[in-house]
C-alpha positions in Angstrom: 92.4 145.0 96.1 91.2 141.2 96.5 92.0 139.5 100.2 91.9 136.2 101.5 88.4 136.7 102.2 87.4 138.1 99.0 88.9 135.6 97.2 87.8 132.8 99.2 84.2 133.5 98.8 84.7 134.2 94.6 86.0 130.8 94.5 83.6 129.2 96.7 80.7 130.6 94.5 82.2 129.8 91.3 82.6 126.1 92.6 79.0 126.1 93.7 78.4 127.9 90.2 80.2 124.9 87.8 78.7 122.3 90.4 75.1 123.2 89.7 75.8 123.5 85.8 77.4 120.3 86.0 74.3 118.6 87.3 72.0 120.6 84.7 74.6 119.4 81.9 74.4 116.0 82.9 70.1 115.7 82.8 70.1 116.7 79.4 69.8 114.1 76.8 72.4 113.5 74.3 73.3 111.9 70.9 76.7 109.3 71.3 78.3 106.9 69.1 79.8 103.7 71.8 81.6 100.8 71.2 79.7 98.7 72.8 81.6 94.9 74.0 80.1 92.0 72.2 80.6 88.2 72.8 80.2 85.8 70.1 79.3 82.5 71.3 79.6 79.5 69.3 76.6 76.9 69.9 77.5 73.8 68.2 78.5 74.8 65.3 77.4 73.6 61.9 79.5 70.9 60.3 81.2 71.9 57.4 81.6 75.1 58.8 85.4 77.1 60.1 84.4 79.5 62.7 86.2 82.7 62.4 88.9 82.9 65.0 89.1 86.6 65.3 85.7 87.7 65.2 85.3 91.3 66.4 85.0 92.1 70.7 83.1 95.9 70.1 80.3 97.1 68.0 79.7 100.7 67.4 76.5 102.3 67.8 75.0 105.2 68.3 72.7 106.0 71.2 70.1 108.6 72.4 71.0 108.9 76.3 70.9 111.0 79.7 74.8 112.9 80.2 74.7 110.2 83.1 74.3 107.3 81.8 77.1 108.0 79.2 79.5 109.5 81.6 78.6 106.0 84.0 79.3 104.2 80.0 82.8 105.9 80.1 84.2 105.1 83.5 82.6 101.7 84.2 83.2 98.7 82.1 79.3 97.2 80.9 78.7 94.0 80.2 79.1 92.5 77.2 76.6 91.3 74.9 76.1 87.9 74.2 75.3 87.2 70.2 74.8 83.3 69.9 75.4 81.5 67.4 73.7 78.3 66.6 74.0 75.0 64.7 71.1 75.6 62.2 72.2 79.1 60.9 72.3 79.4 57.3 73.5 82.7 57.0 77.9 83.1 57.5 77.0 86.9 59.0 74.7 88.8 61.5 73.4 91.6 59.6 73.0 95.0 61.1 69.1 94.9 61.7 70.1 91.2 63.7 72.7 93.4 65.8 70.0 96.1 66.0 67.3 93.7 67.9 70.0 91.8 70.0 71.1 95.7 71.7 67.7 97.1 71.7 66.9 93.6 73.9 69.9 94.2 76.6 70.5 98.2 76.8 68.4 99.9 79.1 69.9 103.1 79.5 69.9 104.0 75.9 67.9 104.2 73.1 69.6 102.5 70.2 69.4 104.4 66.8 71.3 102.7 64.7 74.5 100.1 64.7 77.2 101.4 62.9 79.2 98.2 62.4 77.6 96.6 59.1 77.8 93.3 59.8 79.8 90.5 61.5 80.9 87.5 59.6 80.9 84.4 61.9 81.9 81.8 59.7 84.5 81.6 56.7 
């Protein structure tokens, strides 16, 4: 027969249990795929040129990562990452290996493997 005082100390060592395989989850590295936020900012713009009024906000990548960074990824909000875009560009698109170098540049949690998102057409 369980008691008050049985059962208390099952459930405080169970909770002690999950807590300490909690933090062992969490130091383990791990393979994610994030959208990351992007902001496309337009530089004076070639002439000539229509920008492309909805250009996307989030990229999707996938990153190499501690349990804790991506859990702190989930619940806070990072910044977004600014892709400029400048008057002498003679290409309409940034191409995944552009993407690539602009998130390997900002992240510093993560290791970037790859972008997902092909590419992202800036101009029409």
């Amino acid at each position: 027969m369980i008691t008050k005082d049985n059962l208390r100390i099952l459930l405080s060592c169970m909770g002690i249990a999950i807590l300490f395989w909690l933090l062992n989850a969490l130091g383990h590295d791990y393979t994610s795929q994030l959208d990351y936020p992007i902001k496309i900012i337009y530089k004076l713009p070639a002439k000539k040129r229509k920008r492309i009024n909805k250009t996307p906000n989030k990229v999707k990548i996938e990153v190499n990562g501690k349990g804790w960074d991506l859990l702190k990824f989930k619940f806070k909000k990072p910044p977004s990452i600014k892709i400029v875009v400048g008057r002498y560009r003679s290409r309409s698109y940034f191409t995944n290996y552009e993407l690539r170098k602009a998130f390997k540049k900002k992240i510093d949690n993560f290791t970037v493997n790859k972008v997902i998102t092909r590419n992202i057409k800036v101009y029409e």
